[in-house]
C-alpha positions as CSV (number, residue, x, y, z in Angstrom):
1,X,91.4,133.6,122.9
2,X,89.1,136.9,120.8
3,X,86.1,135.3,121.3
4,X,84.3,134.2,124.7
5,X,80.8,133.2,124.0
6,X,77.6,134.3,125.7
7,X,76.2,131.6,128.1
8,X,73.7,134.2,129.3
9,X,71.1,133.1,126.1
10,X,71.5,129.5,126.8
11,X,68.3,129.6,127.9
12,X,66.9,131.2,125.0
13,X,68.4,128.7,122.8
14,X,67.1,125.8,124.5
15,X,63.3,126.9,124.1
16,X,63.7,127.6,119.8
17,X,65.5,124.1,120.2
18,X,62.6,122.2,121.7
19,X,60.3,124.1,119.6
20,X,62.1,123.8,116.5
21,X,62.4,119.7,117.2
22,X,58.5,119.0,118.0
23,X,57.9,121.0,114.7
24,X,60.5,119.1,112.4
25,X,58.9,115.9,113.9
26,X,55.4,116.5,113.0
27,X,56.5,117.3,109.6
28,X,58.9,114.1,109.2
29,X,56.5,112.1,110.5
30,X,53.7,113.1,108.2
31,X,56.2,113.0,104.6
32,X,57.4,109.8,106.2
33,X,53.9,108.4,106.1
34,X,52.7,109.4,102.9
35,X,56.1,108.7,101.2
36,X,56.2,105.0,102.6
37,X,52.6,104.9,101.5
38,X,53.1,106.0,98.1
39,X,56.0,103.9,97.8
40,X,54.6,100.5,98.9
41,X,51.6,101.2,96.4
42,X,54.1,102.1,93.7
43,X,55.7,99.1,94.4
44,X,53.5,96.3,94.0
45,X,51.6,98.2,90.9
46,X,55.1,98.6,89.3
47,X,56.3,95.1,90.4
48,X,52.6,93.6,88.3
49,X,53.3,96.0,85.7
50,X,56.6,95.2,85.1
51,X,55.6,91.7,84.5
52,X,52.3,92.5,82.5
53,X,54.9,94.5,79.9
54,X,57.9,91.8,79.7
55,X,55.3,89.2,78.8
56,X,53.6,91.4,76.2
57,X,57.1,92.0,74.7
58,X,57.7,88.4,74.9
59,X,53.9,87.7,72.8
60,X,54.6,90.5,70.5
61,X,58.5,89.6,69.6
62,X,57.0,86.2,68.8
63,X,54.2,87.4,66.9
64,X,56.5,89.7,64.6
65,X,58.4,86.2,63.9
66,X,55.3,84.8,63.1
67,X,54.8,87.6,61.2
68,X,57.5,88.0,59.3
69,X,57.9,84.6,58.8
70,X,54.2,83.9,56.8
71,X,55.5,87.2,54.5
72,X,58.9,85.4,53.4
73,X,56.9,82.1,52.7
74,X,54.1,84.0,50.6
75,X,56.4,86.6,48.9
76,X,59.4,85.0,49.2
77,X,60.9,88.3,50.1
78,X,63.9,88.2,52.4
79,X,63.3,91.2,54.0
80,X,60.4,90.4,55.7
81,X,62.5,87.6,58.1
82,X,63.9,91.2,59.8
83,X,61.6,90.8,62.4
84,X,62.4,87.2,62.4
85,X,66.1,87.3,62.7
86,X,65.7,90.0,66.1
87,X,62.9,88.2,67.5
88,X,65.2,85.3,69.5
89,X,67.1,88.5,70.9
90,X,63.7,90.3,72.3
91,X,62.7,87.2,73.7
92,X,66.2,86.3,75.3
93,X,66.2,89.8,77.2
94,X,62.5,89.6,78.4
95,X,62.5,85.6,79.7
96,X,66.0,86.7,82.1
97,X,63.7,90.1,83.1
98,X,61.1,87.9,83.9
99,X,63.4,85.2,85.3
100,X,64.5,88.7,88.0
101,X,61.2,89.8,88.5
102,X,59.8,86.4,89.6
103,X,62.7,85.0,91.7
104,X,60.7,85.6,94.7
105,X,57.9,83.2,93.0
106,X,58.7,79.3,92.7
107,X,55.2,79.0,91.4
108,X,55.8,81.7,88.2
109,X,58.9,80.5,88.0
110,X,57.8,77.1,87.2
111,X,55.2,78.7,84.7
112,X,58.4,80.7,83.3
113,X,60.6,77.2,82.5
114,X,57.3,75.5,81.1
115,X,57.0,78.9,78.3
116,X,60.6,79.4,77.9
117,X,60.0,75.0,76.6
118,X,57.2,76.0,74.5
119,X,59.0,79.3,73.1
120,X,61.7,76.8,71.6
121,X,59.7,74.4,70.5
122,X,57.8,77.8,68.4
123,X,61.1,78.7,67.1
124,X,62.0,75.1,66.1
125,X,58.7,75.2,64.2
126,X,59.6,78.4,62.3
127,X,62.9,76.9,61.7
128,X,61.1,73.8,60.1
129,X,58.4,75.8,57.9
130,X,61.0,78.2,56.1
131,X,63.6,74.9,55.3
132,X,60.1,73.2,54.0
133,X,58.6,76.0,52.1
134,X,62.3,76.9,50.6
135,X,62.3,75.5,46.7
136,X,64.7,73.3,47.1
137,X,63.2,71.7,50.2
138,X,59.6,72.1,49.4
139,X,57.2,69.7,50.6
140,X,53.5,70.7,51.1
141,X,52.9,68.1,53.5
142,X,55.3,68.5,56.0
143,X,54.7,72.3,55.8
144,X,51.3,71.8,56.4
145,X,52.0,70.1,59.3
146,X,54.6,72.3,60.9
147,X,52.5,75.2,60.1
148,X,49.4,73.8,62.0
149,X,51.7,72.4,64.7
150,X,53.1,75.8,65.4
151,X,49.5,77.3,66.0
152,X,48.9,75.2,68.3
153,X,52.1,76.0,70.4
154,X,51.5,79.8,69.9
155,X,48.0,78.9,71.9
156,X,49.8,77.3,74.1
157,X,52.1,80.2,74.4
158,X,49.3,82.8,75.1
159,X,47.3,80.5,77.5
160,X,50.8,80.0,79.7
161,X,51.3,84.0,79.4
162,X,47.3,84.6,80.8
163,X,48.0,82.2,83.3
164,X,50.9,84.2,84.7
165,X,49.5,87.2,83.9
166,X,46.3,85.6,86.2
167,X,48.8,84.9,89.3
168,X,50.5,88.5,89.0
169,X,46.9,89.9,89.3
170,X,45.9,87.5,92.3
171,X,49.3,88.3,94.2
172,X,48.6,92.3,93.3
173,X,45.3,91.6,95.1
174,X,46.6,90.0,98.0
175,X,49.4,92.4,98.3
176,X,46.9,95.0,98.4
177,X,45.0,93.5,101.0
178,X,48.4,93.4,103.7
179,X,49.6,96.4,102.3
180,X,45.7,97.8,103.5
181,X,45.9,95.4,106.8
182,X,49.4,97.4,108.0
183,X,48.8,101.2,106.8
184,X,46.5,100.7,109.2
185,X,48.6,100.8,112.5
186,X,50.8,103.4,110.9
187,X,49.3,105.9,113.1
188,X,50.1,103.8,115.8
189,X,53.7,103.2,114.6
190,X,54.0,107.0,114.2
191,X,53.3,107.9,117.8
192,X,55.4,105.2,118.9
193,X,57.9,106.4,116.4
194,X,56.8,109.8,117.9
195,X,57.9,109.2,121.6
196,X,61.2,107.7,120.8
197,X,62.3,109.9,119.1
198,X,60.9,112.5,121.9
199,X,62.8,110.9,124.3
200,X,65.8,111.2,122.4
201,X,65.7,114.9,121.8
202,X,64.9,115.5,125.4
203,X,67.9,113.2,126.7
204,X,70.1,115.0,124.3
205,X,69.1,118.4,124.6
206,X,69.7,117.2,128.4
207,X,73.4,116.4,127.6
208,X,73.9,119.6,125.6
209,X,72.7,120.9,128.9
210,X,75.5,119.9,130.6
211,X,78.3,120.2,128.0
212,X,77.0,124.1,127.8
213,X,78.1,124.0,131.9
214,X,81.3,122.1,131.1
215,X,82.1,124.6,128.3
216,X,82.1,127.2,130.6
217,X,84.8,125.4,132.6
218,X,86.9,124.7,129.5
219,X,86.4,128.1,128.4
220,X,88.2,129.5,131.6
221,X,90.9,126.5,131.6
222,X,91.8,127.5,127.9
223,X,91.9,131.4,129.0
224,X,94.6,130.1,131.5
225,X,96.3,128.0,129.4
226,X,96.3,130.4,126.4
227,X,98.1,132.8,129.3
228,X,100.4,130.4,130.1
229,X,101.5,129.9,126.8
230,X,101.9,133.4,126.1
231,X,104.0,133.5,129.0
232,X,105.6,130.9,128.1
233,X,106.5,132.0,124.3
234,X,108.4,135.5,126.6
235,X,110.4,133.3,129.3
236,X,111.8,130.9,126.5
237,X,112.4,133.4,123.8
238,X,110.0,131.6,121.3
239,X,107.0,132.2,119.3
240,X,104.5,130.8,117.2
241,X,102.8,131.7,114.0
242,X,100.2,130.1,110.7
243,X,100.4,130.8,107.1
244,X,97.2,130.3,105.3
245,X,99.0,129.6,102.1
246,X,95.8,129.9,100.0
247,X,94.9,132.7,101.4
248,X,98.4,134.2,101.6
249,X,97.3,135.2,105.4
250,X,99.9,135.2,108.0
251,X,99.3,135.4,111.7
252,X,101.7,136.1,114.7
253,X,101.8,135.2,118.4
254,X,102.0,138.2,120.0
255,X,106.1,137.4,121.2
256,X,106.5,137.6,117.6
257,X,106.0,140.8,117.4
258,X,108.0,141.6,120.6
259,X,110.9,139.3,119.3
260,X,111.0,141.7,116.1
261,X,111.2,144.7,118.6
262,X,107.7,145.9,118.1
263,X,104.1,146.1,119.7
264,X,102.0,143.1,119.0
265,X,99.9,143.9,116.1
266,X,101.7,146.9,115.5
267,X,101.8,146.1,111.2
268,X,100.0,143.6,109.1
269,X,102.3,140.1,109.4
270,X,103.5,138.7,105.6
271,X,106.2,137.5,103.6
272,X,107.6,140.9,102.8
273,X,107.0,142.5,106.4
274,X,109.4,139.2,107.8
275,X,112.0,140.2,105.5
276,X,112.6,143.3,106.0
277,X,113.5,142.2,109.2
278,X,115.6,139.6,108.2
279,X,119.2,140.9,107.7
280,X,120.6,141.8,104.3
281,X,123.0,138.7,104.7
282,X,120.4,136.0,105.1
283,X,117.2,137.1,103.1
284,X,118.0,135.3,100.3
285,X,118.5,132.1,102.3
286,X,114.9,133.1,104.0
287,X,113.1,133.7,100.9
288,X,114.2,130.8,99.2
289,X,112.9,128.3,101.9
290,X,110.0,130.3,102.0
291,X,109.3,129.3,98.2
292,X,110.1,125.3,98.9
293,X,107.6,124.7,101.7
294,X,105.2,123.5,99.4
295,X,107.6,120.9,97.9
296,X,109.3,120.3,101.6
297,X,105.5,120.0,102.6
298,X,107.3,121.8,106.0
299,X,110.1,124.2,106.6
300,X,112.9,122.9,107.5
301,X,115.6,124.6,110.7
302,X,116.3,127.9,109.1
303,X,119.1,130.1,110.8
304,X,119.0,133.4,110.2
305,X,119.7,136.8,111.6
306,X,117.3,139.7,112.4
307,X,117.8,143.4,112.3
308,X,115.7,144.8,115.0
309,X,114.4,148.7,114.9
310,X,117.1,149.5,117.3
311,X,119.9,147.8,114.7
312,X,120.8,145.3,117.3
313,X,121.2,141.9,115.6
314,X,119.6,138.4,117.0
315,X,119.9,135.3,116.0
316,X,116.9,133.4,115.0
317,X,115.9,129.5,114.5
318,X,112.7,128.5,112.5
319,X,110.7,125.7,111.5
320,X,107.2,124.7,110.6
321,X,105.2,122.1,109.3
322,X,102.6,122.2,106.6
323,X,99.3,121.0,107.4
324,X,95.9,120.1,105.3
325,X,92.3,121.3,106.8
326,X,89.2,119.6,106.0
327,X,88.4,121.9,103.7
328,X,91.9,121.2,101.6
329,X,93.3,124.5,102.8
330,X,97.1,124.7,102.8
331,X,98.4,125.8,106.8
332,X,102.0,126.1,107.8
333,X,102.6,125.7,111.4
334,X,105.5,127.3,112.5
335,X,107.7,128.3,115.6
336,X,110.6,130.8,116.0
337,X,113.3,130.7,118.7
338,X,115.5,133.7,119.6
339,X,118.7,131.5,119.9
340,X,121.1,135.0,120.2
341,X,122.2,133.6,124.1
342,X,122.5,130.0,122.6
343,X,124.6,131.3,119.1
344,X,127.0,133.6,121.8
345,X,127.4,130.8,124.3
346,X,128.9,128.2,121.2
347,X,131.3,131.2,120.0
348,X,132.2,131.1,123.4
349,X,132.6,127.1,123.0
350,X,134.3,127.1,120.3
351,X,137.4,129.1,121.4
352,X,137.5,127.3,124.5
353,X,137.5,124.3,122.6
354,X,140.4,126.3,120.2
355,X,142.2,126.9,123.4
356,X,141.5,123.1,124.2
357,X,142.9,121.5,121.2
358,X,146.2,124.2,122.0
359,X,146.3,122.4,125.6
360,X,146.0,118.7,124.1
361,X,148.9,120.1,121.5
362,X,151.2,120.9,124.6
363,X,150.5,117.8,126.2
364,X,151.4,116.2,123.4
365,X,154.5,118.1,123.1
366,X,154.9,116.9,126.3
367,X,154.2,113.4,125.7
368,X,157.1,114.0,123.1
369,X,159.5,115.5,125.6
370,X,159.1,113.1,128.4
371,X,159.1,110.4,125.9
372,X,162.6,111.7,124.2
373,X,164.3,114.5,125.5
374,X,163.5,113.9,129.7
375,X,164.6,109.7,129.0
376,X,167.3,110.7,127.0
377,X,169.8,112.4,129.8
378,X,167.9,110.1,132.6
379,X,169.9,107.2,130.3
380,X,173.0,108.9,130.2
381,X,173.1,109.9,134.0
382,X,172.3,105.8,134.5
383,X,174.9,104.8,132.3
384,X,177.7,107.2,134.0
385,X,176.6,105.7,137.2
386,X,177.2,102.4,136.4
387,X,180.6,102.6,135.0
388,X,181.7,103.9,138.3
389,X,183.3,100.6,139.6
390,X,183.5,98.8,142.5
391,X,187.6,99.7,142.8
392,X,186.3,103.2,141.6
393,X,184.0,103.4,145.0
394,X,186.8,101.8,146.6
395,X,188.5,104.8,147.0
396,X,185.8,107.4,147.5
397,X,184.7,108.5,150.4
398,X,181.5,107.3,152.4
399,X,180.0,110.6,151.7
400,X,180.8,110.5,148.1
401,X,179.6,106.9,148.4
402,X,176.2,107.7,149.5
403,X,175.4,110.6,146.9
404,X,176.5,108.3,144.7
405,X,173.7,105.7,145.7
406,X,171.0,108.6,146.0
407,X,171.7,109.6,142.2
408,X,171.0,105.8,141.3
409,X,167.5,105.5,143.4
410,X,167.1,108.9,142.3
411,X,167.3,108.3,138.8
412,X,165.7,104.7,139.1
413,X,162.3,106.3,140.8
414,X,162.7,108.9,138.0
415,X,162.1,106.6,134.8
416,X,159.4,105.1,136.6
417,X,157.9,108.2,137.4
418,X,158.1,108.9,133.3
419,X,156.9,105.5,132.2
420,X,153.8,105.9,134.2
421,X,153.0,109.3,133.3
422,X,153.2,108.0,129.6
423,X,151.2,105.1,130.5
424,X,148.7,107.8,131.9
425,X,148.8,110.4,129.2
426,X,147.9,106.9,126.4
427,X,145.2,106.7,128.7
428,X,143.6,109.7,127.7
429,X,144.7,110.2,124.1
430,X,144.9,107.1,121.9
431,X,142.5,105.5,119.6
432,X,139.9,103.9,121.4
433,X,138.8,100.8,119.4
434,X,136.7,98.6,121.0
435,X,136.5,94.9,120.3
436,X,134.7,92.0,121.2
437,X,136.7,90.2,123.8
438,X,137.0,87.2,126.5
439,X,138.0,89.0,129.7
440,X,139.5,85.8,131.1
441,X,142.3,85.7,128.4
442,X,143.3,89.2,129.2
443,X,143.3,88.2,132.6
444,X,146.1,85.4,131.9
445,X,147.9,87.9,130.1
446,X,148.0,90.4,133.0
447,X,149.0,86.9,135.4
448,X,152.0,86.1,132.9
449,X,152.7,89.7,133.0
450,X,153.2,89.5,136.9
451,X,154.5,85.5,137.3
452,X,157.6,87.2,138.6
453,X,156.5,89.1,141.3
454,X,153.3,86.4,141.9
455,X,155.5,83.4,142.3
456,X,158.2,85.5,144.6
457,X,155.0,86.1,147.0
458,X,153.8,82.6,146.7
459,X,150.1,84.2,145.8
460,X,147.1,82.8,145.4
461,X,144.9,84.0,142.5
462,X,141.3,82.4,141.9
463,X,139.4,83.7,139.4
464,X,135.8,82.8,138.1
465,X,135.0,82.6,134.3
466,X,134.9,86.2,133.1
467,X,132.3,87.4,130.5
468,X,133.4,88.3,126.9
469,X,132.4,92.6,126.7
470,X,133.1,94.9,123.8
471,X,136.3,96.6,125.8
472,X,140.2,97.9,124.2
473,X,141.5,95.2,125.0
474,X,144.8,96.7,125.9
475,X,143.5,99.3,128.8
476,X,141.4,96.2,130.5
477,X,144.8,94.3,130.5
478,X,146.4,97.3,131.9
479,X,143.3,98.0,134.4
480,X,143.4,93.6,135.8
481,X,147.6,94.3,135.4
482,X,147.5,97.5,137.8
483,X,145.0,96.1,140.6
484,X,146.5,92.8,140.9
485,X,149.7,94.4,141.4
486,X,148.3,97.0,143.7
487,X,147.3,94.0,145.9
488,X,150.4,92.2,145.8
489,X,152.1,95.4,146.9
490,X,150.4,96.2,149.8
491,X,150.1,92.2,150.6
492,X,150.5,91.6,154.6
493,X,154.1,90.7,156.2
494,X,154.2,86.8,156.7
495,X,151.2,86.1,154.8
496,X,150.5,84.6,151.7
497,X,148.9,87.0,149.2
498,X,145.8,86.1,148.3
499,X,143.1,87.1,145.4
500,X,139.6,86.3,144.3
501,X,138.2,87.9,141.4
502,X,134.4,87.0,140.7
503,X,132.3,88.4,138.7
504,X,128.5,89.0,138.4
505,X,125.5,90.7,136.1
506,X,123.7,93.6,137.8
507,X,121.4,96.0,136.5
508,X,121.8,100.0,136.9
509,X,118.7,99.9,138.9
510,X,120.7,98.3,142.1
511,X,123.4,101.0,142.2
512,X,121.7,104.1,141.3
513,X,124.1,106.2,142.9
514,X,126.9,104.9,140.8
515,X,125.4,103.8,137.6
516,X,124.2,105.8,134.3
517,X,120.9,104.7,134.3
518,X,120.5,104.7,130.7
519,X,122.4,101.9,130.3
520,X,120.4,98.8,131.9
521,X,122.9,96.1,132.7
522,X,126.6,96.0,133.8
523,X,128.9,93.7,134.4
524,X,130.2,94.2,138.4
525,X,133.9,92.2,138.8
526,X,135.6,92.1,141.9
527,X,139.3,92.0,143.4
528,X,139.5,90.9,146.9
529,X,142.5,90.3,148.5
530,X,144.0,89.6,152.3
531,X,146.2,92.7,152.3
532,X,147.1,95.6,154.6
533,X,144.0,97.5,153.7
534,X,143.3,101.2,154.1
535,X,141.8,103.6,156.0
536,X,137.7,104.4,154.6
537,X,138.2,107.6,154.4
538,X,140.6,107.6,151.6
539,X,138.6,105.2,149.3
540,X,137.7,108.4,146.6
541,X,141.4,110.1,147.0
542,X,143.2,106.7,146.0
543,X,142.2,107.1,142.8
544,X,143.4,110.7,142.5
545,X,146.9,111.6,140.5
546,X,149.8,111.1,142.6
547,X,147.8,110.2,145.6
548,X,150.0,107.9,147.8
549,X,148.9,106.7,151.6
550,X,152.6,105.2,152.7
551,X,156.3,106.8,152.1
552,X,157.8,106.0,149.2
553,X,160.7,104.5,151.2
554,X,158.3,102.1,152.9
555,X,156.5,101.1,149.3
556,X,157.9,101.8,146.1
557,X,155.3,103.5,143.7
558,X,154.4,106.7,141.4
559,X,151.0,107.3,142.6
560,X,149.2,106.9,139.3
561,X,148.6,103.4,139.0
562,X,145.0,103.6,140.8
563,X,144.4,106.8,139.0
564,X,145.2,104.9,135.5
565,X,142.7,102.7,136.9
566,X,139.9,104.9,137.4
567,X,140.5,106.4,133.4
568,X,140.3,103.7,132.0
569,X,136.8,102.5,133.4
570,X,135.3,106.4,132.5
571,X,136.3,105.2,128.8
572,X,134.7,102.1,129.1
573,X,131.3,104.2,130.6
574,X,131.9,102.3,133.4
575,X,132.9,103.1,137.3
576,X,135.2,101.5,139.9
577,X,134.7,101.9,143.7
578,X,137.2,100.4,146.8
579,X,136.3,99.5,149.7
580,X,138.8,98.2,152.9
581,X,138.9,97.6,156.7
582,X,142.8,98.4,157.9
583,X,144.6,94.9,158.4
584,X,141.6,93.1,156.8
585,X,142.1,93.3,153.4
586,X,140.5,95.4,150.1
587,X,137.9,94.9,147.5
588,X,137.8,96.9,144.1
589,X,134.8,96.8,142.4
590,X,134.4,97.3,138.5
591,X,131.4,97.7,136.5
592,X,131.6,97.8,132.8
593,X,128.5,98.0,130.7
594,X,127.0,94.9,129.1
């Protein structure tokens, strides 16, 4: 903030106000007097006027027919029906001025029908004496007659047009006379008028008052918040600038000038200082959006590069919107980011992410190898084994016997130690494709998948109706697949498995530690079975790789089945939890999002 106005004259201010107010009042109030004066008397003069002139254009547009008409029956001339021939016009457009000017009146409007009769009944009579007075038509008599008739209707005509002329000059006089009855309280009116309008002033001048004391508050707020920003602009790297584009006037935060590696208002901010800053790479870029901000009507993210003094390079990020004043002025509003930290952090990114894509090119190599050339003499070392006959073992000795028997498990444990670190690895790398599907039919897959080792146990699987979820299918077959067989696994000695998978609707908001908030509703399913259980503690490390709680003599297993569990929830965005008491039985809980 420049400018930080002097409250110290307030004071001063306040007195030229009130005196400059009672003097503009006394003033108004006097030009409002006479003008209303003057323009209620021009107004009822004009008003009579007005109607005095449109009936003596009405008498002398019929008088010019008359007129006209008595010269083409004596001469026989036709020019002389001129006036004739534009007389119905005249007297069209001075009965509907009349017709205006008297709506107000029922009584002269009356008056106005009764004439407007007698006008036609003129004209019909002037009609009459030139088809009677025409040679071919001519007959005395009748012309006689309709010449005499139409005298009397012009006297007519001019004793209705005196009689309205008499009522405009009797309503002038009583207008005159309220007009005279009012102007006399205007004084009255004026002070009243006066005092108001006093009171006004003083409750405003009252108010500015106040706003003067509040403006001093703002004043200091903005003087902290205009620091704030400024210190703002140097911890985030950014800064902010205008372009008066009539004016071709550019001005600079002072970070601007800092982020350039100068002094703030060290040189005179404009298109050409900026790029000679910019580097010899990206001024043409620069310039170019410079000259399609007008079309843009903003400018849109420019990245460029800027040489500072010191020939150290930064990286910069600008945009700006074009605004329109009040006065139609052309602004663009603009911020710069130094984004040098940001642009060295995503070259960093990006060869970690080169050195990631190697990685996930191994694995796959891997995938390849484990898939093909580790199965491939695991086959051959099975197939050896098992043409060793009975008579063959016969004959060796117990020890021989033994190893023998070791190789097999060995060998046995081995391929299932491959097919689950496949089944893991297709975890993490195929296509995800998610489709629309009824969990309870991949649930009766995973049960068929299982009848074996389900009806050798005797179990007892309930399940309620599970919802239909946008899931891959195949990974939530494998995920109901994997528990249900973890539970039958660890299913209690002389006691029939047993398993109840329910599931409900939740919201994020009840699980807040577990949930991603932005995603309101989930779907929470849960396995419950009667098995051995498991100690608390272990209830995160179960789901870790190659995590086993019992000896693989005791229970046969990888230690990857849980863990294949766990990935294949975090690709649904979702999250699975255990829970157990030792000898009581386990729960798993799943929530996948709606």
């Amino acid at each position: 903030m420049k400018w930080i106005p002097n409250f110290n004259s307030s004071n001063s201010l306040r007195v030229i106000f009130v005196i400059a107010v009672f003097i503009l009042l006394f003033l108004s109030s006097i030009a409002y007097k006479h003008n209303q004066d003057l323009n209620e008397s021009s107004k009822v003069v004009m008003h009579t006027y007005e109607i005095n002139i449109q009936l003596e254009r009405l008498m002398s547009a019929i008088k010019d027919a008359e007129t006209g008409q008595r010269g083409y029956i004596i001469t026989k001339n036709a020019r002389f029906l001129t006036p004739y021939i534009y007389s119905r016009d005249k007297v069209n457009t001075s009965l509907i001025t009349l017709k205006k000017l008297t709506a107000d009146n029922p009584k002269q409007q009356e008056n106005l029908k009764n004439l407007f009769k007698l006008i036609i009944q003129r004209f019909v009579s002037f009609e009459n004496c030139l088809k009677y007075s025409n040679p071919k038509t001519y007959d005395k008599r009748k012309l006689d007659n309709h010449m005499f008739g139409g005298r009397i209707l012009m006297e007519n005509i001019r004793f209705k047009v005196d009689e309205m002329n008499d009522i405009e000059k009797t309503y002038l006089k009583n207008r005159l006379k309220i007009y005279d009855e009012e102007i006399s309280l205007s004084p009255l009116f004026s002070i009243s008028l006066f005092l108001v309008a006093l009171s006004f002033i003083l409750l405003a001048y009252r108010q500015i008052s106040r706003d003067f004391e509040r403006l001093k508050v703002f004043n200091k707020k903005l003087l902290i918040s205009s620091g704030l920003i400024a210190e703002s602009e140097i911890i985030g790297k950014f800064s902010t600038w205008q372009w008066d584009l009539d004016a071709d006037k550019i001005d600079y935060s002072d970070n601007q000038f800092r982020l350039l590696g100068r002094t703030p208002h060290s040189f005179v901010p404009d298109k050409e200082t900026l790029l000679d800053f910019v580097h010899p790479d990206d001024k043409e870029a620069v310039s170019k959006s410079m000259d399609g901000i007008i079309d843009k009507k903003g400018l849109p993210f420019v990245y460029y590069k800027i040489l500072l003094p010191s020939n150290e390079i930064r990286y910069f990020k600008s945009t700006g919107k074009l605004l329109t004043d009040q006065q139609g002025s052309k602004i663009l509003l603009g911020i710069n980011f130094d984004i040098t930290d940001e642009h060295l952090l995503n070259i960093e990114l990006q060869e970690r992410n080169k050195e990631l894509e190697k990685s996930n090119k191994e694995l796959a190599s891997f995938n390849h190898v484990a898939s093909h050339d580790l199965q491939e003499p695991l086959r051959k070392i099975q197939t050896f084994i098992s043409r060793v006959s009975d008579e063959d073992k016969a004959v060796l000795s117990d020890s021989a016997k033994n190893y023998i028997n070791k190789i097999e498990v060995s060998a046995k444990r081995m391929r299932v130690l491959i097919d689950d670190l496949l089944l893991f690895s297709r975890t993490n790398t195929t296509k995800k494709e998610f489709l629309k599907t009824n969990l309870s039919e991949l649930l009766e897959n995973a049960e068929s998948e299982l009848t074996e080792i389900i009806e050798e146990k005797g179990a007892v699987i309930v399940a309620s109706k599970l919802p239909k979820l946008s899931v891959i299918p195949y990974q939530i077959e494998q995920l109901f697949i994997n528990l249900i067989g973890n539970s039958l696994k660890y299913s209690q000695p002389n006691s029939i498995p047993s398993i109840i998978i329910e599931s409900d609707r939740v919201t994020a908001s009840d699980y807040p530690e577990l949930l991603e908030q932005a995603t309101k509703k989930f779907h929470k399913i849960t396995f419950t079975d009667n098995g051995m259980g498991f100690d608390p503690q272990f209830k995160e490390t179960i789901f870790v790789l190659f995590q086993r709680l019992h000896s693989k003599t005791d229970y046969p297993g990888t230690g990857i089945g849980l863990a294949i569990c766990k990935k294949i929830v975090e690709n649904h965005k979702g999250h699975i939890k255990a829970d157990s008491t030792p000898n009581k039985g386990s729960v798993f809980t799943v929530f996948l999002p709606d």
